[in-house]
Residue frames as a rotation matrix with the C-alpha (Angstrom) as fourth column:
UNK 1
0.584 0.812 0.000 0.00
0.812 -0.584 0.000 0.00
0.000 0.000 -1.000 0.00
UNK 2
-0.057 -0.552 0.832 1.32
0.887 -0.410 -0.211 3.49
0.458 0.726 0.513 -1.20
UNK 3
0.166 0.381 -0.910 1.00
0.778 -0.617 -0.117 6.13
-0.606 -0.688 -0.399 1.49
UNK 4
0.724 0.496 0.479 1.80
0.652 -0.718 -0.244 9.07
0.223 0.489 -0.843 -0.99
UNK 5
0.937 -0.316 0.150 4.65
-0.347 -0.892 0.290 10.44
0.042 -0.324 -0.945 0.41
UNK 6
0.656 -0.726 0.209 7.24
0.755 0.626 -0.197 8.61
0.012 0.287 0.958 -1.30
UNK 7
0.021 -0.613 0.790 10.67
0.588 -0.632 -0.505 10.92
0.808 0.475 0.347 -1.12
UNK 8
0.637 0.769 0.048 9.38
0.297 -0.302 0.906 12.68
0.712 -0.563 -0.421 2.14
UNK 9
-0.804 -0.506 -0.314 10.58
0.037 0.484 -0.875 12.88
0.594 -0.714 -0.370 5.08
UNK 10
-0.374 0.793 -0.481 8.63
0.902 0.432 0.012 11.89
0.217 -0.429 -0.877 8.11
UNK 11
0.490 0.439 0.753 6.91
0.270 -0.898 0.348 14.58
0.829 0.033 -0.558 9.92
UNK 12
0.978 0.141 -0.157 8.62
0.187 -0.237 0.953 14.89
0.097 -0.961 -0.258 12.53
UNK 13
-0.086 -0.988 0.124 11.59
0.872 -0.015 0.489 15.49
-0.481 0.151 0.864 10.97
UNK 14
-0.745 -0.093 0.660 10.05
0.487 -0.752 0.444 18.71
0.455 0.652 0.606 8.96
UNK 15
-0.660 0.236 -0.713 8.65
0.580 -0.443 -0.684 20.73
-0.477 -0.865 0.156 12.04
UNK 16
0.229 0.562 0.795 5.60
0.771 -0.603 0.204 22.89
0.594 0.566 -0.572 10.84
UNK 17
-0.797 -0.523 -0.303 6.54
0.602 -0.643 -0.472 26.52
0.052 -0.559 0.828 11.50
UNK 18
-0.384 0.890 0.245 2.85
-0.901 -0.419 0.112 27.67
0.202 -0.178 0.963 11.50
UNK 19
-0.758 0.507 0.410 -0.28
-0.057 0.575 -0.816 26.17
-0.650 -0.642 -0.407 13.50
UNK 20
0.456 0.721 -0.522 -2.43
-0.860 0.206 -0.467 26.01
-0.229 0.662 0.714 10.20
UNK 21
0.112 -0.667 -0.736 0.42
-0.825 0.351 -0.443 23.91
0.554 0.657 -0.511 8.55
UNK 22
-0.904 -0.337 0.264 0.65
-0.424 0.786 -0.449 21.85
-0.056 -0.518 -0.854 11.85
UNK 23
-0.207 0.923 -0.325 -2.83
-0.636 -0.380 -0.672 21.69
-0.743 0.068 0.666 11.47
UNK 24
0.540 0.656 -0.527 -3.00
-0.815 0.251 -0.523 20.32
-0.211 0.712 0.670 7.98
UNK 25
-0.575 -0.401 -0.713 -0.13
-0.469 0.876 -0.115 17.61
0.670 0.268 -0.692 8.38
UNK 26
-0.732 0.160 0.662 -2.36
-0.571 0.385 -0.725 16.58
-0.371 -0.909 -0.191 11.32
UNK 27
0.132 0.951 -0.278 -5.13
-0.694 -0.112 -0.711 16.16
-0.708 0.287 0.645 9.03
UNK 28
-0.025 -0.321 -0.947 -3.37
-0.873 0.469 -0.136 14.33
0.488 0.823 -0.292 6.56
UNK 29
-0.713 -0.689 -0.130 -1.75
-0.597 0.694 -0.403 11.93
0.368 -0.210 -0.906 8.64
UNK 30
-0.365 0.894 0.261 -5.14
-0.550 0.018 -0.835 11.12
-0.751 -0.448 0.485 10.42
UNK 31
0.283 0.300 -0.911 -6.52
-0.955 0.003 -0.296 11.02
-0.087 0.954 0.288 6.69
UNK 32
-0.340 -0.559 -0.757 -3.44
-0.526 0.780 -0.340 8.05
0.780 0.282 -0.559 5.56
UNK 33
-0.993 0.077 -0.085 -4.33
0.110 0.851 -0.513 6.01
0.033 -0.519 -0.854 8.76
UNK 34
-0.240 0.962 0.130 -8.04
-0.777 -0.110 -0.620 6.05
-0.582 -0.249 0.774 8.75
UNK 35
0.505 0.138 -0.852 -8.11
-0.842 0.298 -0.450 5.13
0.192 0.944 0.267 5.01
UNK 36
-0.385 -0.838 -0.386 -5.37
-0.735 0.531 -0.421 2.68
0.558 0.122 -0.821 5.74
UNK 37
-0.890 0.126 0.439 -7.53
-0.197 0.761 -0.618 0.90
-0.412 -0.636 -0.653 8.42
UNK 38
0.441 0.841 0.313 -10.56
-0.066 0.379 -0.923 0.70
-0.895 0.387 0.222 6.22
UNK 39
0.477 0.005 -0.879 -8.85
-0.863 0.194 -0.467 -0.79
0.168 0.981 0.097 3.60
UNK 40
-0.818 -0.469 -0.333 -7.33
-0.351 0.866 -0.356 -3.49
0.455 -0.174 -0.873 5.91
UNK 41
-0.789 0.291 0.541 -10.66
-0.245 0.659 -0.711 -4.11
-0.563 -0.694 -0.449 6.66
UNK 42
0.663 0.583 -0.470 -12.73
-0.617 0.069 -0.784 -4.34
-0.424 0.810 0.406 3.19
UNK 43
-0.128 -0.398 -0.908 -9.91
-0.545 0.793 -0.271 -6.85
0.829 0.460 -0.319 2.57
UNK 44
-0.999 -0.027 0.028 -10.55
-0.035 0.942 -0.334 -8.83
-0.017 -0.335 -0.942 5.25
UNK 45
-0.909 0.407 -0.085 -14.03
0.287 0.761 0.582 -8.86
0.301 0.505 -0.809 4.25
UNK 46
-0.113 0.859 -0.499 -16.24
0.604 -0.339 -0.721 -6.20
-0.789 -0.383 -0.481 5.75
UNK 47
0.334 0.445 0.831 -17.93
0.884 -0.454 -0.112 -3.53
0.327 0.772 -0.545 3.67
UNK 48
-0.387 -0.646 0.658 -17.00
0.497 -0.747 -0.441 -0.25
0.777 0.156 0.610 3.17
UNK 49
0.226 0.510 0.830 -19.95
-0.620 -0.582 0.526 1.78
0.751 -0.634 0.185 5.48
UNK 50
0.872 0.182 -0.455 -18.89
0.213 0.695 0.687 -1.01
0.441 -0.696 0.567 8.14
UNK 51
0.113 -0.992 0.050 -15.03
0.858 0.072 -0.508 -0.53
0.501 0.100 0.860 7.72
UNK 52
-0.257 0.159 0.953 -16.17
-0.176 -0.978 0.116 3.22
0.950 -0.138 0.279 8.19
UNK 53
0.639 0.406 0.653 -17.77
-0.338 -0.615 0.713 2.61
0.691 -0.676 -0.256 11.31
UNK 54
0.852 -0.065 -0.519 -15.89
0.459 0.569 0.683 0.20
0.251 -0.820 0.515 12.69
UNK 55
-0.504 -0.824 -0.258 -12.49
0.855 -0.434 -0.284 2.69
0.122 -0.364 0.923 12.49
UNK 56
-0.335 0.354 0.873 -14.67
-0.191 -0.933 0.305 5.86
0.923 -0.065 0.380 13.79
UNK 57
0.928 0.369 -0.054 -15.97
-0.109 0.407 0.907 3.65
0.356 -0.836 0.418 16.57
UNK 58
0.440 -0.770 -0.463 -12.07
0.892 0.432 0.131 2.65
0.099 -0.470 0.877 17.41
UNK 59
-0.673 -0.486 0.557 -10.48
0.375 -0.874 -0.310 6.30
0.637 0.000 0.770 16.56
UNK 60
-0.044 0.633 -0.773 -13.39
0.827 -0.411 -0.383 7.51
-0.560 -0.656 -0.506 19.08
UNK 61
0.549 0.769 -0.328 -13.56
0.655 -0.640 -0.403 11.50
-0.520 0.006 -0.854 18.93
UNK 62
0.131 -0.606 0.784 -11.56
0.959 -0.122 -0.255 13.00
0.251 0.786 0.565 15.97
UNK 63
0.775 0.603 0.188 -12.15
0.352 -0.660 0.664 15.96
0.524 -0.449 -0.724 17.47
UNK 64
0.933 -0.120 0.340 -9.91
-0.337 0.045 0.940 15.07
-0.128 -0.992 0.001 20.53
UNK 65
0.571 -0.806 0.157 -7.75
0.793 0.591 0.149 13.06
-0.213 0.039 0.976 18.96
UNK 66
0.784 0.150 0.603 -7.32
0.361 -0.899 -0.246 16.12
0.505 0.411 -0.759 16.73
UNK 67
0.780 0.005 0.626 -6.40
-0.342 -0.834 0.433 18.56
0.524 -0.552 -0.649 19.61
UNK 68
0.800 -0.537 0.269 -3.94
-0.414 -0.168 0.895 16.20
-0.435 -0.827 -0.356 21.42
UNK 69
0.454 -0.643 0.617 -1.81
0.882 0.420 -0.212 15.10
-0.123 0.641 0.758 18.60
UNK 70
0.343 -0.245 0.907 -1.45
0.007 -0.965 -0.264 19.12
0.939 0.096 -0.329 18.11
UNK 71
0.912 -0.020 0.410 -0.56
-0.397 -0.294 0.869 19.25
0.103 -0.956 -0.276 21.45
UNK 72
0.580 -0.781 0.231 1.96
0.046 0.315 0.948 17.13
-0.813 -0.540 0.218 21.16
UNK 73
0.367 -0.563 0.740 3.67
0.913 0.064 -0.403 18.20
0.179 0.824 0.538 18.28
UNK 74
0.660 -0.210 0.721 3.80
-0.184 -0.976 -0.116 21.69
0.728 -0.056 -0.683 19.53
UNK 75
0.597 -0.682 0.422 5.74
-0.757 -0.306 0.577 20.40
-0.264 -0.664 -0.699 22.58
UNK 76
0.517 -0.644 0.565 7.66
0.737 0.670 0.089 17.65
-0.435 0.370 0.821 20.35
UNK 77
0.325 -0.305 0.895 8.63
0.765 -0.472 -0.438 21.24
0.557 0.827 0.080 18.44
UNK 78
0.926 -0.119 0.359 9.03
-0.319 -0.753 0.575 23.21
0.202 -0.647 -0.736 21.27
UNK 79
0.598 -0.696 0.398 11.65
-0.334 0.235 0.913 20.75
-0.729 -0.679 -0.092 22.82
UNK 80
0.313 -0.512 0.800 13.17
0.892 0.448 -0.062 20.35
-0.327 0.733 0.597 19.42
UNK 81
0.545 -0.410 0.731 13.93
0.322 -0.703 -0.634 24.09
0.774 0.581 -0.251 19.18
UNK 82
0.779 -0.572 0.255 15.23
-0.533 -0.392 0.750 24.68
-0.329 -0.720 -0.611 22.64
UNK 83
0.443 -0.729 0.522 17.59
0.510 0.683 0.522 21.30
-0.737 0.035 0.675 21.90
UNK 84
0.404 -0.681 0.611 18.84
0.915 0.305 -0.265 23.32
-0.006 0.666 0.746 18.64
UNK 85
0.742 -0.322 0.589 18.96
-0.075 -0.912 -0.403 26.46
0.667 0.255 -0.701 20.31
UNK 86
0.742 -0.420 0.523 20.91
-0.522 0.129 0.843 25.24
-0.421 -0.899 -0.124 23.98
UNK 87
0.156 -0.799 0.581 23.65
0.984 0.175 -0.024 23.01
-0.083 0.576 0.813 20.91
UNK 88
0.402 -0.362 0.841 24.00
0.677 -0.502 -0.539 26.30
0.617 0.786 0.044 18.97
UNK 89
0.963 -0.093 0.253 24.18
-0.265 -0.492 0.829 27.98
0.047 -0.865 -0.499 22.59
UNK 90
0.674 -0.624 0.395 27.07
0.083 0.596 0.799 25.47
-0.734 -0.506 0.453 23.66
UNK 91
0.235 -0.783 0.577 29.06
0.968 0.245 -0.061 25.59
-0.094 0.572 0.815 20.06
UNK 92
0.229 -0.321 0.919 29.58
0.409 -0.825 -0.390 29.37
0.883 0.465 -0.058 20.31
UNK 93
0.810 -0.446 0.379 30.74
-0.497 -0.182 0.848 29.09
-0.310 -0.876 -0.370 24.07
UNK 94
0.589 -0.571 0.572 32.96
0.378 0.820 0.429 26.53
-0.714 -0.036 0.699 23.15
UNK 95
0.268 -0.473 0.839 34.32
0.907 -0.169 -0.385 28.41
0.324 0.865 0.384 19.86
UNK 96
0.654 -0.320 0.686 34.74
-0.256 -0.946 -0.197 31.64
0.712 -0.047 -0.701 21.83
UNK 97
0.661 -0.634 0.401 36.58
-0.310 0.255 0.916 29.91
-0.683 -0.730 -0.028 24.65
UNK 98
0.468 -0.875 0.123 38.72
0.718 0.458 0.525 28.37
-0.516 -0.157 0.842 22.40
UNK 99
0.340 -0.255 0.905 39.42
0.541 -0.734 -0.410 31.85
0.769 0.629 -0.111 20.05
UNK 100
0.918 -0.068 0.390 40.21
-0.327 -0.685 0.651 32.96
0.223 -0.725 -0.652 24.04
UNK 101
0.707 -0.669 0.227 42.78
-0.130 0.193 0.973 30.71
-0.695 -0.717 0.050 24.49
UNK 102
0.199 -0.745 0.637 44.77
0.954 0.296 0.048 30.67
-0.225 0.598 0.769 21.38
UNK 103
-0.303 -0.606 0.735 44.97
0.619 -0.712 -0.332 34.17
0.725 0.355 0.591 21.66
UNK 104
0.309 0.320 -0.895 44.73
0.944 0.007 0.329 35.36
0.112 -0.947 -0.300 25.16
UNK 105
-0.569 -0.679 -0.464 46.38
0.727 -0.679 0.102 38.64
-0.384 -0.279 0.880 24.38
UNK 106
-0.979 0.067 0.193 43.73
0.045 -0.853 0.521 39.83
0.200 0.518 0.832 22.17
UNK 107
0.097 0.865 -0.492 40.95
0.607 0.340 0.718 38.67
0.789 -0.369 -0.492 24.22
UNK 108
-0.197 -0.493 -0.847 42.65
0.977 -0.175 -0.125 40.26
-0.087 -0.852 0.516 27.02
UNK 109
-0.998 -0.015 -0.056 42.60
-0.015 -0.864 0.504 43.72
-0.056 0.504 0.862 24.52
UNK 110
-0.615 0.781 -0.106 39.10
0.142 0.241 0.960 42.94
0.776 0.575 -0.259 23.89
UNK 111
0.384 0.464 -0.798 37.47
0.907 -0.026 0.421 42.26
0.175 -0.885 -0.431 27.73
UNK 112
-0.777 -0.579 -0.246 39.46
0.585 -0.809 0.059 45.83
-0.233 -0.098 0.967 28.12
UNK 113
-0.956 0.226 0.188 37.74
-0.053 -0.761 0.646 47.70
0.290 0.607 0.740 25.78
UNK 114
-0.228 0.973 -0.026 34.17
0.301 0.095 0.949 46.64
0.926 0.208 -0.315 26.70
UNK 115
-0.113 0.096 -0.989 35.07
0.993 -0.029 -0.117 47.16
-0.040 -0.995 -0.092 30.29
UNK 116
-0.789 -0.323 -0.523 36.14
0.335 -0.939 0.074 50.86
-0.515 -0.117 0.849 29.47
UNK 117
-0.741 0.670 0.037 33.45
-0.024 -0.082 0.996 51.37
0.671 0.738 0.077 26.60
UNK 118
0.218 0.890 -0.399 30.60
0.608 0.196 0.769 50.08
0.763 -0.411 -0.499 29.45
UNK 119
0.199 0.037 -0.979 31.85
0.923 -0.344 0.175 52.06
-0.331 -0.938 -0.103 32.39
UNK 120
-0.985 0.148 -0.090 32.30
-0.169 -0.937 0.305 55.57
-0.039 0.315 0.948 29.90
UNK 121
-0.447 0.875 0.187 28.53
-0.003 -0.210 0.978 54.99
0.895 0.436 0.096 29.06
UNK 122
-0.053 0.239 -0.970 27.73
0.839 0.537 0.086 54.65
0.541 -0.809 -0.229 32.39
UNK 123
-0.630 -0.010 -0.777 29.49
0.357 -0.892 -0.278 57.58
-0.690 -0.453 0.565 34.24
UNK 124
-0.944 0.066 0.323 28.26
0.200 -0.663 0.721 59.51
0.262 0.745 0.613 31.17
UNK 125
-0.176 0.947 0.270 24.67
0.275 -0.216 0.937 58.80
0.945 0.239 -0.222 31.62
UNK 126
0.078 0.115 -0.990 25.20
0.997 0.000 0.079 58.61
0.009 -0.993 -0.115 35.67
UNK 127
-0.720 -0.509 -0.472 26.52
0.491 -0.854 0.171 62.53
-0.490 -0.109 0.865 34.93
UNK 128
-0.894 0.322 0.312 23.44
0.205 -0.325 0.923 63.16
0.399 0.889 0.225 32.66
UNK 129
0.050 0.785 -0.617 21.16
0.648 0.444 0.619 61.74
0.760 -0.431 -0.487 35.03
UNK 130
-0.101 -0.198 -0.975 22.63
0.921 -0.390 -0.016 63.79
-0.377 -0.899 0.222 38.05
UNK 131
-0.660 -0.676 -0.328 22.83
0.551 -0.732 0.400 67.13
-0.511 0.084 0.856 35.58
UNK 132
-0.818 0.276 -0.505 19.97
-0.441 -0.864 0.242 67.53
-0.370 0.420 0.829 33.14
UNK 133
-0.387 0.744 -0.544 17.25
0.334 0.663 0.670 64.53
0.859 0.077 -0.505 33.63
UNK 134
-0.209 0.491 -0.846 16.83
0.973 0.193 -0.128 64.62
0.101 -0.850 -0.518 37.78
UNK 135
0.307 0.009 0.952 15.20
0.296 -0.951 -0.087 68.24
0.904 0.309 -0.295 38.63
UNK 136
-0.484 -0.836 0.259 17.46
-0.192 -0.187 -0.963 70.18
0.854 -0.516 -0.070 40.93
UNK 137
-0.149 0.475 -0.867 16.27
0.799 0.575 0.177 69.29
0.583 -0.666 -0.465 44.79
UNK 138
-0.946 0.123 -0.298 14.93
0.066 -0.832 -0.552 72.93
-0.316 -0.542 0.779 45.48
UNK 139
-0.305 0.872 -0.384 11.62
0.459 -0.219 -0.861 74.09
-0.835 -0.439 -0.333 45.77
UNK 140
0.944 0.291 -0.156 10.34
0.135 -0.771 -0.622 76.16
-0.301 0.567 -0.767 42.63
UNK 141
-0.093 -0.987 0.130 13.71
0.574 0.053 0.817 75.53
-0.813 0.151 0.562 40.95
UNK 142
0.026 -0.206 0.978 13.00
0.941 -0.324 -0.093 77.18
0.336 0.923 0.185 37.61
UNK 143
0.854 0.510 -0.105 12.68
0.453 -0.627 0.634 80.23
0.257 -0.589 -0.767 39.92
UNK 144
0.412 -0.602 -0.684 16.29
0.779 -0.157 0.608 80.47
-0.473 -0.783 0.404 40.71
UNK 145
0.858 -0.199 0.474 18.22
0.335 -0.481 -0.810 83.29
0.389 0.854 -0.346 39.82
UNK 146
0.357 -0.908 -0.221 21.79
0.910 0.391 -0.136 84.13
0.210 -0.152 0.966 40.12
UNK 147
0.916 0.292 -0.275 22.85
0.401 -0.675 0.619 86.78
-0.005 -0.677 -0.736 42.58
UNK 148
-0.299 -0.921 0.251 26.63
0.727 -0.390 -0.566 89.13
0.619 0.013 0.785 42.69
UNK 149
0.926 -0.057 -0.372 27.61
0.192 -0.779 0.597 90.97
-0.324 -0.624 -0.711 45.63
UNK 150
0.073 -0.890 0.450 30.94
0.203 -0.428 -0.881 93.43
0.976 0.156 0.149 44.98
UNK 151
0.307 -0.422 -0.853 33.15
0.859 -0.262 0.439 94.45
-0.409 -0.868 0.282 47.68
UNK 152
-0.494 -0.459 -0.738 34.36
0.199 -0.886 0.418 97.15
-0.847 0.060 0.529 45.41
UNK 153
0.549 0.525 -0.650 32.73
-0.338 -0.572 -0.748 99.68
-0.764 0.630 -0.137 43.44
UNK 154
0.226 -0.348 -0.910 35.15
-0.934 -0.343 -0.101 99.24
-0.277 0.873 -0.402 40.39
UNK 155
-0.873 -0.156 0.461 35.12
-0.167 0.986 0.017 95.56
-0.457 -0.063 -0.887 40.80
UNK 156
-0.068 0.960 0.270 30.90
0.573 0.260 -0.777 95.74
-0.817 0.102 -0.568 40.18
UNK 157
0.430 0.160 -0.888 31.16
-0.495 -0.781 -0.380 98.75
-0.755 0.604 -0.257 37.71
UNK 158
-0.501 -0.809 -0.307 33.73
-0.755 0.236 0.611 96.21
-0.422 0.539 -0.729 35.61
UNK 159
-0.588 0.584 0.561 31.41
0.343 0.807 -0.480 93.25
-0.733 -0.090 -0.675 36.27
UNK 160
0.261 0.905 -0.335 28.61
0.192 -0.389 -0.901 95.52
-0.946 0.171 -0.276 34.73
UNK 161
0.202 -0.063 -0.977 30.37
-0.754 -0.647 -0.114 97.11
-0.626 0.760 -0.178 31.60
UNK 162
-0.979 -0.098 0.177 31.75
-0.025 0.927 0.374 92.92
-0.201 0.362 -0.910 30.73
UNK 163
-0.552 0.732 0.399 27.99
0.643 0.678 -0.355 92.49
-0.531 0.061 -0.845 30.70
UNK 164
0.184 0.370 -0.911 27.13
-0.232 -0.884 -0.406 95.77
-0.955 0.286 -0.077 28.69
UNK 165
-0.688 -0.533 -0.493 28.50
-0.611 0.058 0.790 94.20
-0.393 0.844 -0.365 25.51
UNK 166
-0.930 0.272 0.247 25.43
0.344 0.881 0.324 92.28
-0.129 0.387 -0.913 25.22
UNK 167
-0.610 0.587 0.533 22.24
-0.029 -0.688 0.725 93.87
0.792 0.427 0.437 23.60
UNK 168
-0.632 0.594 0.499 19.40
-0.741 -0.272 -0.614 95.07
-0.229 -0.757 0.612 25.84
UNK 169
0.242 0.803 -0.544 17.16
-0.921 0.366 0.132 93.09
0.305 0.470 0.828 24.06
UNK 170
0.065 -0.319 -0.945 18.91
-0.215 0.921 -0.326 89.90
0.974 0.225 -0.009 24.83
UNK 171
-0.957 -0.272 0.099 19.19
-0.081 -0.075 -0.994 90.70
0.278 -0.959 0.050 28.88
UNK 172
-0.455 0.823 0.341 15.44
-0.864 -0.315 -0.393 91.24
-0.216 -0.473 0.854 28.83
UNK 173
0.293 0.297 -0.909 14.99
-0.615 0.786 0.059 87.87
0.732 0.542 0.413 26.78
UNK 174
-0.402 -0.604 -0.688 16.94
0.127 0.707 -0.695 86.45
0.907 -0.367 -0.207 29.24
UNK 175
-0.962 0.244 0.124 15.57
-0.215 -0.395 -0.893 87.91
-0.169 -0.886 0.433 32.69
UNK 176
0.038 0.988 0.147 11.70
-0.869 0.106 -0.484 87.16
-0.494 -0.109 0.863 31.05
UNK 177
0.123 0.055 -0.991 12.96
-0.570 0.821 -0.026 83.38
0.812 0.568 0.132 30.56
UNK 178
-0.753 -0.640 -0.156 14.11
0.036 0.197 -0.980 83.28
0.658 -0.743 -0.125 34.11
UNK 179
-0.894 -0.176 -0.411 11.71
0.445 -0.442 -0.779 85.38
-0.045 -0.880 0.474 35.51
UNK 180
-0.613 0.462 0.642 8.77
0.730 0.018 0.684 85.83
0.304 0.887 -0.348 33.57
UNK 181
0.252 0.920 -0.301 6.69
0.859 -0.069 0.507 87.69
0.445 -0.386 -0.808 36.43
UNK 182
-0.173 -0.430 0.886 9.33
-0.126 -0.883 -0.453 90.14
0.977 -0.191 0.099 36.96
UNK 183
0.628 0.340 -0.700 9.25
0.650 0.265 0.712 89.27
0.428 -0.902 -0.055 40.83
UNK 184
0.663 -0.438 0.607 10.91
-0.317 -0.899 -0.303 91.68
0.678 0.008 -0.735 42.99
UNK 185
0.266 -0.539 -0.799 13.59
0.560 0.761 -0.327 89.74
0.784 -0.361 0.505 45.02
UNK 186
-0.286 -0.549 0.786 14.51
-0.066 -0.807 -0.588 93.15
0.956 -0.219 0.194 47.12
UNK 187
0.385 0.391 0.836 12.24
-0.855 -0.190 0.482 92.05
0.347 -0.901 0.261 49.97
UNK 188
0.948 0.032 -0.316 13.79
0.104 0.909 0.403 88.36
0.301 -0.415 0.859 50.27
UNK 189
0.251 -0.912 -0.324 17.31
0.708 0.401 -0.581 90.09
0.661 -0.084 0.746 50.04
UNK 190
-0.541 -0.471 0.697 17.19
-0.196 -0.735 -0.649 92.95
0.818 -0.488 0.306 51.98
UNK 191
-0.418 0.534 -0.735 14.43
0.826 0.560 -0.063 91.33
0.377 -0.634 -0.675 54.49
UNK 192
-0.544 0.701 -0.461 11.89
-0.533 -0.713 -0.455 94.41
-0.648 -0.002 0.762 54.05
UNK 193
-0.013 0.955 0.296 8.22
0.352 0.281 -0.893 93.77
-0.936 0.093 -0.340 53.23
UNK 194
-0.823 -0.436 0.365 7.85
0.465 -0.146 0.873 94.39
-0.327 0.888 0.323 49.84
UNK 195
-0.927 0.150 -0.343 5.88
-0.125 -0.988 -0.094 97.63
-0.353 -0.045 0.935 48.00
């Protein structure tokens, strides 16, 4: 008898990579042995609608069968991809260990660089994080604003003319980005009630 699938391989050598596909070899295969047992029994001498019942009456609920044949192909295919991923796992430990020892100097150059390469990205972001992600750990920070006291008149008068080289326009841009409300700071620094 000629199952059709001459050249093949079995199924369980050509994993289905989709649950229709697993689906229709289930169906098949089912199919080939059904057919196969009602034709070993119309040769031994029953009729066909007999053959029929008597392998529906033995194969019970097709249904069921169905559902746990899928079942177990999905975890015959499961544990047949972990097994070729936990080999392919093991032959590229085993090929980097030995590319470690037949040249331990440049492996040596190598575990360097990633060390230095991971601990610059690190500080970097640790310095980003600490500088211009976390907000600063004052009250109404965007509020602050940056105060100069002179001891000497010609010390502040110097201070002032360095900072004269920059348009008005650009001091007032700048003070109504800081400061938008124009608060008057004169009562928090001189500690007088304010007008």
């Amino acid at each position: 008898m000629s199952d059709g699938r001459e050249g093949k391989r079995p199924r369980l050598f050509r994993m289905p990579t989709s649950r229709g596909r697993l689906r229709g070899d289930i169906d098949r295969e089912l199919h080939f042995h059904i057919e196969g047992r009602i034709e070993e029994l119309t040769a031994s001498g029953l009729t066909r609608e007999q053959a029929e019942r008597e392998v529906a009456q033995r194969f019970g609920d097709m249904a069921a069968v169905r559902d746990q044949l899928e079942e177990i192909d999905t975890r015959t295919h499961r544990r047949h991809e972990f097994g070729e991923w936990r080999g392919a796992l093991a032959r590229d430990f085993g090929q980097a260990l030995r590319g470690i020892l037949l040249r331990p100097a440049f492996a040596a150059v190598v575990v360097l660089t990633l060390g230095l390469g991971i601990g610059a990205t690190t500080a970097i972001y640790a310095l980003l994080d600490a500088v211009v992600l976390r907000p600063l750990p004052y009250p109404n920070a965007s509020r602050l604003v940056y105060i100069e006291q002179h001891d000497l008149l010609t010390s502040a008068i110097q201070r002032e003319k360095n900072s004269k080289k920059y348009p008005r326009k650009w001091k007032l841009n700048l003070i109504e980005g800081v400061n938008p409300n124009w608060d008057d700071l004169s009562s928090w620094l001189l500690d007088v009630p304010a007008r």
